[in-house]
C-alpha positions in Angstrom: 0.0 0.0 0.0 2.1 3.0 -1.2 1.6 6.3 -1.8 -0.5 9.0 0.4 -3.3 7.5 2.5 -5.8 9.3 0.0 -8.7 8.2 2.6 -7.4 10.0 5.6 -6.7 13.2 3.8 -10.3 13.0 2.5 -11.3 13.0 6.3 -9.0 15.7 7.6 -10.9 17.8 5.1 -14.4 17.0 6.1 -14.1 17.2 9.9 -13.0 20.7 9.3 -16.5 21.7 7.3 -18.7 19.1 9.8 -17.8 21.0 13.0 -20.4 23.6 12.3 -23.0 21.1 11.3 -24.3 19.9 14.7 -28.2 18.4 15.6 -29.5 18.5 18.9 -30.1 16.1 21.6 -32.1 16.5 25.0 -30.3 17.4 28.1 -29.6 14.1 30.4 -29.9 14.7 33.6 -26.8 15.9 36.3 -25.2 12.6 38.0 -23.1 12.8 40.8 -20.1 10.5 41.6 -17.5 9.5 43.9 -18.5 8.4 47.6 -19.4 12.0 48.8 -20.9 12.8 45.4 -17.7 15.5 45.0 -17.7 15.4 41.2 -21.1 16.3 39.1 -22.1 16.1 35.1 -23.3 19.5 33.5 -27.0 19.6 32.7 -26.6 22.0 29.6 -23.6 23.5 27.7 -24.7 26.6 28.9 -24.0 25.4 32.3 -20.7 24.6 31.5 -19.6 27.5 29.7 -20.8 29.4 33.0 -18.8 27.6 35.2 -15.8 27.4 32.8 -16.3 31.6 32.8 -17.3 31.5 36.5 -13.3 29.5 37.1 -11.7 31.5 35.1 -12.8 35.0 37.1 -11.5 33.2 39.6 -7.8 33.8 39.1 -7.0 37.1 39.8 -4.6 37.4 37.4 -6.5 36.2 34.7 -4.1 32.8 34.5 -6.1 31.4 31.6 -5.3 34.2 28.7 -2.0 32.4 28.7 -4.0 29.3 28.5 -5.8 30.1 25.4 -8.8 30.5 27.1 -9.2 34.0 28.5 -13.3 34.8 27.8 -15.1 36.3 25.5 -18.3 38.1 27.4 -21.3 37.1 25.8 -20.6 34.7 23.6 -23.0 31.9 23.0 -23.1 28.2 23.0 -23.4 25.7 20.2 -26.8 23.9 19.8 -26.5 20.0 21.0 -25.7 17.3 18.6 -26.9 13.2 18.9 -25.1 12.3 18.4 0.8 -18.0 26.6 4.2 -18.0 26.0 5.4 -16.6 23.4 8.9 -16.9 21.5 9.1 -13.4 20.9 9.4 -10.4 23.3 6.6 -7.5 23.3 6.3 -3.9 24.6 7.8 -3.6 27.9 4.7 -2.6 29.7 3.4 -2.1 33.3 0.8 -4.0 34.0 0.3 -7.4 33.0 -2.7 -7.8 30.3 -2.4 -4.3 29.3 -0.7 -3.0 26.6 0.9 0.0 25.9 1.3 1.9 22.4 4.6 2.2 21.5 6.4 2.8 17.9 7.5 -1.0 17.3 4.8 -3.6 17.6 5.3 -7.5 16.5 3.2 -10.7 15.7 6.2 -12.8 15.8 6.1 -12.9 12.2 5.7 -9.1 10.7 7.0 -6.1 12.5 4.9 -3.0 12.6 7.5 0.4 12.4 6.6 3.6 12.8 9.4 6.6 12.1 7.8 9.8 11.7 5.0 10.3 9.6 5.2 7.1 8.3 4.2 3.3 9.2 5.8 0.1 7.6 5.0 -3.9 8.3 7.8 -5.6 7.5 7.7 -9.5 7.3 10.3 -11.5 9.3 9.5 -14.9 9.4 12.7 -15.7 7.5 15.5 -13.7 9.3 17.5 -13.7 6.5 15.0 -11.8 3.9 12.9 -9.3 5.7 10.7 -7.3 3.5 8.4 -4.2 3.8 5.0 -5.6 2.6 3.1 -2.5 3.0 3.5 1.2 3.8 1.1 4.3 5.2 2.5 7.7 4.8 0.9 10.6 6.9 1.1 14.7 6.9 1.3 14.4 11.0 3.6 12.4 13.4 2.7 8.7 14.4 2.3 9.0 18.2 1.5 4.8 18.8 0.5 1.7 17.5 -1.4 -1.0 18.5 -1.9 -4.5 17.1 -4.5 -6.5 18.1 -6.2 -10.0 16.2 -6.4 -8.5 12.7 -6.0 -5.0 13.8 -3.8 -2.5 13.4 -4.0 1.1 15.0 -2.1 3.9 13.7 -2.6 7.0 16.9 -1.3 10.2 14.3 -0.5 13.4 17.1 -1.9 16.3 17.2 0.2 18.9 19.2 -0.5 21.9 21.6 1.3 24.1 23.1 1.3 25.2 27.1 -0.4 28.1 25.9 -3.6 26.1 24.8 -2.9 26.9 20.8 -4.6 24.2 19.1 -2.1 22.9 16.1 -3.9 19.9 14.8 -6.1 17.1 15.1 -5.2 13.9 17.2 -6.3 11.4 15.2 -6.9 6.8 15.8 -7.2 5.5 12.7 -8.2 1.6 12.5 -7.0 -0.9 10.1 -8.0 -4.4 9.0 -4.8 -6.2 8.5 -5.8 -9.5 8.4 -3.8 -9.3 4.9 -0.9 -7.8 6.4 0.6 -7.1 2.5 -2.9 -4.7 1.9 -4.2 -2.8 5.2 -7.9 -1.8 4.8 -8.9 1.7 6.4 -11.9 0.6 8.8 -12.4 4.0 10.7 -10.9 7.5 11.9 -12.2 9.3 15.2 -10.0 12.6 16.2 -10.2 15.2 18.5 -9.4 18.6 18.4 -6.7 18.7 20.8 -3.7 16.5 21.5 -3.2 13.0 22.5 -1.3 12.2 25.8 -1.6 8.5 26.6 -3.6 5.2 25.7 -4.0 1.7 26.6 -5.4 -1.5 25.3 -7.0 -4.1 27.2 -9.6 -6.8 26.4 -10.1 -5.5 23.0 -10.8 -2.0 23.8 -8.0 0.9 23.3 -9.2 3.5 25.7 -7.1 6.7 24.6 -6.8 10.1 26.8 -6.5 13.0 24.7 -7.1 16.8 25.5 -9.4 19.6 24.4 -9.0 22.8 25.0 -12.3 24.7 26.1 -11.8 27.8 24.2 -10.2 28.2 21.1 -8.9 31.4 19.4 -11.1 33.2 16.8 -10.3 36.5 15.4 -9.4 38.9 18.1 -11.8 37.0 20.8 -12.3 33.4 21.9 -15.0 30.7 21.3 -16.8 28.1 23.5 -15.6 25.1 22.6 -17.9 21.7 24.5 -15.9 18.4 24.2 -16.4 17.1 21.0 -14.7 13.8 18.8 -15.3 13.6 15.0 -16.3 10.2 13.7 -15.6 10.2 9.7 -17.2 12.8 8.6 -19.4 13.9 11.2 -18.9 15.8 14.7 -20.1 14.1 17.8 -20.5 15.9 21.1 -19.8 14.8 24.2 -23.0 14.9 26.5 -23.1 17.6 29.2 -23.9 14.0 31.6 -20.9 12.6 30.2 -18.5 15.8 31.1 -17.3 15.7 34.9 -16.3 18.5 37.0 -15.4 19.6 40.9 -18.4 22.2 41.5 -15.5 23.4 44.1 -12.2 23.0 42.7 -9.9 25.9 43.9 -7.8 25.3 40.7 -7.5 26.2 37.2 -9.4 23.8 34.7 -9.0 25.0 31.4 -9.1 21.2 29.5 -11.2 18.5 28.4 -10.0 15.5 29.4 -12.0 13.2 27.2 -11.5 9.2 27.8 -12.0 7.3 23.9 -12.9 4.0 24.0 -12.3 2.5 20.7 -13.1 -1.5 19.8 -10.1 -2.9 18.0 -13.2 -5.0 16.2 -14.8 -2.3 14.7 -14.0 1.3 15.4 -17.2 1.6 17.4 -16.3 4.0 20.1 -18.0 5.9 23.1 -16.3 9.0 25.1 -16.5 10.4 28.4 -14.8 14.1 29.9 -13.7 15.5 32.8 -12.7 18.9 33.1 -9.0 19.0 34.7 -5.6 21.1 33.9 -2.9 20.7 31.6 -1.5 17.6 31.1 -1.5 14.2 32.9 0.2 11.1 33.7 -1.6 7.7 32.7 -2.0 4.8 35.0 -4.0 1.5 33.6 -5.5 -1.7 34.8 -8.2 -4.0 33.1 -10.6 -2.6 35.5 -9.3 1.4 36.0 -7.9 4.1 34.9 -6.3 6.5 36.6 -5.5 10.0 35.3 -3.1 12.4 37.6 -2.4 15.6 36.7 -0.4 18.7 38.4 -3.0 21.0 40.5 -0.6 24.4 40.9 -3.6 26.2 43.6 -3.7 30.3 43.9 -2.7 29.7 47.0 -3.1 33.6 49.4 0.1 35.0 50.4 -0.4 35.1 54.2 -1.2 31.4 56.4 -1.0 27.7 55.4 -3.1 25.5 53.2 -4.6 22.4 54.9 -4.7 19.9 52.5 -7.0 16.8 52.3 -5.1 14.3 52.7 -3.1 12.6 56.1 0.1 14.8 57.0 2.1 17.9 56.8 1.1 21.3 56.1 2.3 22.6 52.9 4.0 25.8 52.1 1.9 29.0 50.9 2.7 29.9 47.0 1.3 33.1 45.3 0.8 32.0 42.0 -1.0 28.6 40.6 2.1 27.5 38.4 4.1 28.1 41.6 6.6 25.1 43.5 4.4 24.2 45.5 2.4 21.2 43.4 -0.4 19.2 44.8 -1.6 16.0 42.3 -5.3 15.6 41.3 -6.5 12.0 40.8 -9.6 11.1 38.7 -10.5 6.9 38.6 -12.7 5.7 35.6 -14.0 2.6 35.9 -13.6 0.4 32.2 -15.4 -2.7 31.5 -15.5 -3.1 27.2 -16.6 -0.2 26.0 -18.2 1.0 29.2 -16.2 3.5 30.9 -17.5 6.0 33.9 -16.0 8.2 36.1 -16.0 7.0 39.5 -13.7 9.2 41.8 -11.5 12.3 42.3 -8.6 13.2 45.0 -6.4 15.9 45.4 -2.8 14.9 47.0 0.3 16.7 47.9 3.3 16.4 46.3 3.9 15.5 42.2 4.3 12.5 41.0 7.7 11.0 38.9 5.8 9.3 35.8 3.1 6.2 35.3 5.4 3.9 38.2 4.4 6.2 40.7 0.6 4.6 40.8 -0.5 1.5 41.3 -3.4 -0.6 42.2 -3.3 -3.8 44.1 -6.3 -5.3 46.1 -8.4 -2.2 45.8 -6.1 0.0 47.1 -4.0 3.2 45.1 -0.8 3.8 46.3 0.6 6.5 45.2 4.5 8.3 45.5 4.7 11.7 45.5 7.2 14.4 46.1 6.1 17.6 47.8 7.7 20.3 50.2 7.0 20.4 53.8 7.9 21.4 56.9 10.6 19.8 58.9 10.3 19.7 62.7 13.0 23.0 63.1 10.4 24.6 61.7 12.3 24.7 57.8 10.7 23.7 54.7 12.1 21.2 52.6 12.1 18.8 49.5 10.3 15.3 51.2 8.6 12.2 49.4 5.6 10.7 50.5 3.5 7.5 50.1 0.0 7.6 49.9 -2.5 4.8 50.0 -6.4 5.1 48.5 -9.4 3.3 48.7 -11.4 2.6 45.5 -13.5 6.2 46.4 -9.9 7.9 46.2 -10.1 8.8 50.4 -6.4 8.6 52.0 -6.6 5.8 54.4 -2.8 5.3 55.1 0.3 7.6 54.3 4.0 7.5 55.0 5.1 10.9 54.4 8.7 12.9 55.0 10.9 10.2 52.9 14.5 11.7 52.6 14.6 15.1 53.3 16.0 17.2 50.5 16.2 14.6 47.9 13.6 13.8 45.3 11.9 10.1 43.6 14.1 9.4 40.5 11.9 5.7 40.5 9.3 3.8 41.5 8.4 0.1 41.2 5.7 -1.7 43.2 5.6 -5.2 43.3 2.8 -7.0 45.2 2.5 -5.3 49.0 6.0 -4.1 48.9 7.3 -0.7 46.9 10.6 0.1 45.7 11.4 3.8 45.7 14.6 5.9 44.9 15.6 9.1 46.3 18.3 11.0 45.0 20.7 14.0 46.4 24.2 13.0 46.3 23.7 9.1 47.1 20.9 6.5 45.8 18.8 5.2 48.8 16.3 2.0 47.6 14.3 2.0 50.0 11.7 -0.9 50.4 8.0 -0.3 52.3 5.6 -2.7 53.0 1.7 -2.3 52.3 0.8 -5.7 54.2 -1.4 -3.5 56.5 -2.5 -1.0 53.7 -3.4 1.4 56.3 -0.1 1.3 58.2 2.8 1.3 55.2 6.3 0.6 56.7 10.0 0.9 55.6 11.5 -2.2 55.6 14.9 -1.5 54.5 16.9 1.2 52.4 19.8 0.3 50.9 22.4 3.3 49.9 24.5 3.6 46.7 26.7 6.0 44.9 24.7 6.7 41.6 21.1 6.3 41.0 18.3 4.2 39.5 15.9 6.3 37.2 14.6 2.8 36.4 13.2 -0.3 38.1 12.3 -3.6 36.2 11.3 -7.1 38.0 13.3 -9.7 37.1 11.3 -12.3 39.3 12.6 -14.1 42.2 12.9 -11.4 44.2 15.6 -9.2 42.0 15.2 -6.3 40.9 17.2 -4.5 37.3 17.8 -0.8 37.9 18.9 2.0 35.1 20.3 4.9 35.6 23.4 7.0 36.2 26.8 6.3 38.2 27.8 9.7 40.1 31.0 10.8 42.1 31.1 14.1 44.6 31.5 17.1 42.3 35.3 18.6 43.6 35.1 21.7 45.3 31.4 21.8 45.0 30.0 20.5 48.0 26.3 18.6 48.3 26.6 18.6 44.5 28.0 15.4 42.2 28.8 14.7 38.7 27.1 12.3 36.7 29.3 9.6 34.8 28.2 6.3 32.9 25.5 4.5 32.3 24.9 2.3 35.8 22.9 -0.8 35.1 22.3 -2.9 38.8 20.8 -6.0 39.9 19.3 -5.8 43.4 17.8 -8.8 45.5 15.3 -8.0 47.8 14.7 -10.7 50.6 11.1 -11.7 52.0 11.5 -9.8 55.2 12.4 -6.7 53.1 16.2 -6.1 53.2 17.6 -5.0 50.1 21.4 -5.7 48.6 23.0 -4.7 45.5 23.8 -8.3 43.4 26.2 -6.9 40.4 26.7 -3.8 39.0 27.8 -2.4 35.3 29.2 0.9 34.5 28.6 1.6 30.6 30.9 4.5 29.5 32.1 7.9 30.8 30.6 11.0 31.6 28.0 11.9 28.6 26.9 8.6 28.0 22.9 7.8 28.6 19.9 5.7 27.6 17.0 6.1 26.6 15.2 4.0 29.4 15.3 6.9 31.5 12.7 8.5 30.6 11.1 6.0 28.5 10.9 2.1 30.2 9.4 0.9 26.3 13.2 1.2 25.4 13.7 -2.1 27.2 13.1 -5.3 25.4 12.5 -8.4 28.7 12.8 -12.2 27.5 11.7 -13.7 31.0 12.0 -17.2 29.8 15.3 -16.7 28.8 16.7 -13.9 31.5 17.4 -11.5 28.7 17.0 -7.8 28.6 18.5 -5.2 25.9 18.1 -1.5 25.9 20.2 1.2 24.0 22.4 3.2 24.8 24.8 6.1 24.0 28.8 5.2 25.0 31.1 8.3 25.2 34.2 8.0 26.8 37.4 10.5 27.9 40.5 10.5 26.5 42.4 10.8 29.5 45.7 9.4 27.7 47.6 12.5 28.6 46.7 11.9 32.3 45.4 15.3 32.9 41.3 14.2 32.3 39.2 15.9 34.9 35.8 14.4 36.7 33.6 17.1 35.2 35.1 16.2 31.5 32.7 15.0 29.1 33.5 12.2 27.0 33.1 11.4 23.3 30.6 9.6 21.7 32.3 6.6 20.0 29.0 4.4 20.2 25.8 3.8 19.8 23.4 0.7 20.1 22.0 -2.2 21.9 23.3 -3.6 25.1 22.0 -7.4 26.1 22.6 -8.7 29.4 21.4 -11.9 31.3 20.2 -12.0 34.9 20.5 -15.1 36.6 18.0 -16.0 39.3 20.4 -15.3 41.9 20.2 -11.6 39.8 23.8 -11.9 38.7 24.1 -9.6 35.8 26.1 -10.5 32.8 26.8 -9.2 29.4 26.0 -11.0 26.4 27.0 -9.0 23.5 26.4 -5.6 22.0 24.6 -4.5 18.5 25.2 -1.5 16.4 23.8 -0.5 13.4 26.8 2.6 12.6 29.0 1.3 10.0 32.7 0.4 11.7 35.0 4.1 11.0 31.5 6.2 10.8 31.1 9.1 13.1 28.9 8.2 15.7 27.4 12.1 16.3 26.8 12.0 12.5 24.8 9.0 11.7 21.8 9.6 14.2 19.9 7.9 11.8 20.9 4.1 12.9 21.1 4.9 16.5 18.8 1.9 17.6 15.5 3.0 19.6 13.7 -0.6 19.5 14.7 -4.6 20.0 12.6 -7.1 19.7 13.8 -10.6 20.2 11.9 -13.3 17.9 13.3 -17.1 18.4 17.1 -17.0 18.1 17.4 -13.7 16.6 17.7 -10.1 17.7 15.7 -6.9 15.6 17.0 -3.7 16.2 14.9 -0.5 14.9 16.3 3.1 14.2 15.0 5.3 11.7 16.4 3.9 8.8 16.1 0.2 8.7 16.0 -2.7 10.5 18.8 -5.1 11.3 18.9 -8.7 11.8 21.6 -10.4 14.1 22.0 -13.9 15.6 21.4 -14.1 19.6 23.7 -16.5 19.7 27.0 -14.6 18.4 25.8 -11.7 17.6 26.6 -11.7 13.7 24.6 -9.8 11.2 22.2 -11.4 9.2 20.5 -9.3 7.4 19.1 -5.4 7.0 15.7 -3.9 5.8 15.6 0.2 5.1 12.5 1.5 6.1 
């Protein structure tokens, strides 16, 4: 399939002239939800363009003209419309049964690529002939895929800016590839706004994506209600499917619309909830939880009692001050029924999508916040927080490390792995046996840190991140060096050692994995795990090399270790794509972003081609551009 995707540019043009076109529905009635009824539906969109007005007045420096969203008196609102094992590793994911988009997805036998603004499906059953059997080409950026019995889904970004400027539409478009050689466009639902996160699970992708609720027009602003646009027609979101906190004392200034979308057919339904900018994404088969930063116009004078167990936190002047508090919104999935359930607001910010999880009905949640110490000073601290399905704190362990900050999290079962960073790398270990009452059980300090935390089973632990030495001269500061990959084993009753370490590289070297955990390809049968990195190394053969010296990048590619299930690390061999005598800084173009291992060989992905090499020696076999 070559050439433009003559379909999809068809749609982007319709959805543009079907916005206006909009038939009207009756009002459902106002539901509340959440244990104390905290969070309502709108009955009308005149309601909600009131209270959106009504929020905004709020602020008294008018926070939301740098949103986008700054008023325009009088204007008026739009009419309604109706509207098993496997021998072949996957995306590294978080949660068991639920599947994450990411760029590379694989079958075993064809890979599915995107670079860009293009997608290609590569067949590899035979490892030494890969082919490109088919190829989509785009005008946006591919965000995702998933793959799922037949299906393919392309998830093509959309992007905004802090400021609320809408640049594009966010768009899922669904594929029948049960002829993998001849994809077969099934459906395309988009949203005016841009994409932040998705998940698949039981044949359902439920995507998060964000609307703005004003939008610029000529020298004012318009009302914009939450909206999706099937094909070629616009569908609003129902005022009783679009949440809010009749008295939140922040600034809400998005839609945050949950799509659920069946792999099957492109059927879909939507829900909203009106939050700020941004969020981080946390999935199960039976939740989803969406946290995002909740910056409160806090009054200069006296302290702010927050709801939630614990310290008092500081006074800031303006909403996008320091002092961050994290609002948590549960929606309930089953299939294509979604409904929002619960909201909480709790102090502190949290890391990334590891620092949430679910286990027996309980949230626990890591955060770090400032607080006051008992001399009265404030202070960097991290906190643990544990929720009941109605999002009330029922247990906290707060004041974690004074001064240092989470660079991971990992829970595993009733114990949690966190790491706190200054100037050493404490792991420490807390137990959420009595989920009311969570524990420290150990904490194990190293030099360096772990920016991430994969299980490796029987009780050992793979940690990421940087090696570090005390900056000279500088004190309570340090330098970072290499690349530090670790094996920890973590004992029943809690206490933590460090198994084997691995130092990849001088200072300026790095990975990927820490900031993105889909980097890292996990063959559990087999005790494998690659990611990529970046080698640089000092010349230090004059002797006079300093610690704050950054090295050279002489490599790039894919590291493969094997953990043993005493956690012993140990490399296996190494994978680049950059020709032998090539400048490494000039050939971004094969630095390897993706491995897949299927049987006995090992795919690695950059934005040129694909590469083939043998597990066992690793030989090339074979290359595919893309």
């Amino acid at each position: 399939m070559q050439g433009k995707n003559a379909a999809f540019g068809g749609v982007l043009l319709l959805t543009i002239i079907a916005v206006g076109t909009l038939v009207a529905i009756s009002p459902a009635p106002v539901r509340q939800v959440g244990e104390s009824g905290n969070l309502l539906s709108f009955g009308s969109y005149s309601q909600m363009q009131s209270f959106l007005k009504d929020s905004a007045n709020n602020y008294q420096y008018n926070n939301y003209a740098q949103m986008g969203v700054s008023l325009a008196a009088g204007a008026a609102a739009p009419a309604a419309t109706s509207t098993s094992t496997k021998d072949f590793t996957t995306t590294n994911v978080q949660v068991q049964g639920v599947d994450e988009p990411d760029f590379v997805k694989t079958d075993g036998t064809y890979l599915y690529v995107a670079t860009g603004s293009n997608v290609s499906i590569i067949l590899v059953s035979t490892p030494s002939s890969p082919h490109v059997v088919a190829k989509l080409h785009y005008d946006g950026q591919v965000q995702g895929l998933f793959i799922s019995s037949g299906r393919l889904l392309v998830i093509l970004g959309g992007t905004m800016s802090p400021y609320g400027a809408w640049s594009g539409l966010t768009s899922l478009i669904l594929y029948d590839v049960s002829d993998p050689s001849a994809p077969q466009q099934m459906n395309v639902v988009s949203v005016r706004g841009n994409y932040v996160d998705s998940r698949l699970a039981g044949g359902y992708v439920y995507a998060i994506l964000q609307q703005p609720s004003y939008l610029s027009q000529g020298n004012g602003t318009s009302f914009e209600p939450p909206a999706v646009i099937d094909g070629n027609t616009t569908v609003l979101v129902s005022p009783s499917s679009t949440f809010y906190d009749p008295v939140s004392k922040v600034p809400v200034a998005q839609y945050t619309i949950v799509l659920t979308l069946a792999m099957s057919d492109g059927s879909h339904t939507q829900e909203a909830v009106l939050t700020g900018w941004g969020s981080t994404i946390y999935a199960t088969s039976s939740n989803i939880y969406l946290a995002f930063p909740d910056r409160m116009n806090y009054p200069m004078f006296g302290g702010v009692a927050l709801p939630a167990v614990g310290a008092q936190m500081m006074p800031v002047r303006f909403w996008w001050g320091w002092g961050t508090n994290t609002t948590i919104f549960r929606t309930s999935v089953s299939g294509s029924q979604t409904q929002v359930a619960a909201q909480a607001t709790i102090p502190g910010s949290v890391l990334n999508q590891f620092s949430l999880d679910e286990y027996n009905g309980y949230l626990r949640v890591a955060t770090t916040s400032y607080s006051q110490l008992a001399n009265r000073t404030q202070a960097q601290v991290n906190n643990v927080y544990v929720l009941n399905s109605g999002l009330k704190v029922v247990g906290a362990l707060e004041g974690l490390a004074p001064n240092e900050k989470i660079y991971s999290v990992r829970f595993l079962g009733d114990v949690g792995y966190v790491v706190t960073f200054e100037r050493i790398d404490p792991l420490f270990a807390i137990s959420f046996a009595d989920p009311t009452h969570p524990t420290v059980l150990s904490a194990l300090k190293l030099t360096g840190f772990s920016d991430y935390l994969q299980p490796m089973g029987n009780g050992n632990l793979l940690g990421v991140g940087m090696q570090t030495v005390p900056a000279p001269h500088e004190q309570g500061y340090v330098l970072y060096l290499g690349v530090k990959v670790s094996t920890f084993h973590v004992d029943q009753n809690g206490s933590s050692s460090e198994v084997s370490s691995f130092v990849v590289g001088d200072r300026g070297s790095s990975t990927p994995v820490s900031g993105d955990h889909r980097a890292v390809a996990y063959d559990s049968t087999r005790g494998i795990v690659a990611f990529p990195v970046y080698v640089a190394l000092v010349d230090n053969s004059t002797g006079t090399a300093q610690p704050w010296d950054y090295g050279k990048g002489v490599w790039q590619g894919a590291y493969l270790f094997h953990v043993s299930s005493q956690g012993v690390l140990e490399k296996v061999g190494d994978i680049s794509q950059i020709p032998t005598g090539a400048g490494v800084d000039q050939s971004s173009q094969l630095f390897i972003s993706r491995i897949v291992l299927i049987g006995d060989f090992v795919y690695t992905i950059s934005s040129s081609q694909v590469q083939v090499n043998s597990l066992a020696d690793m030989s090339l076999v074979s290359t595919v551009s893309l």
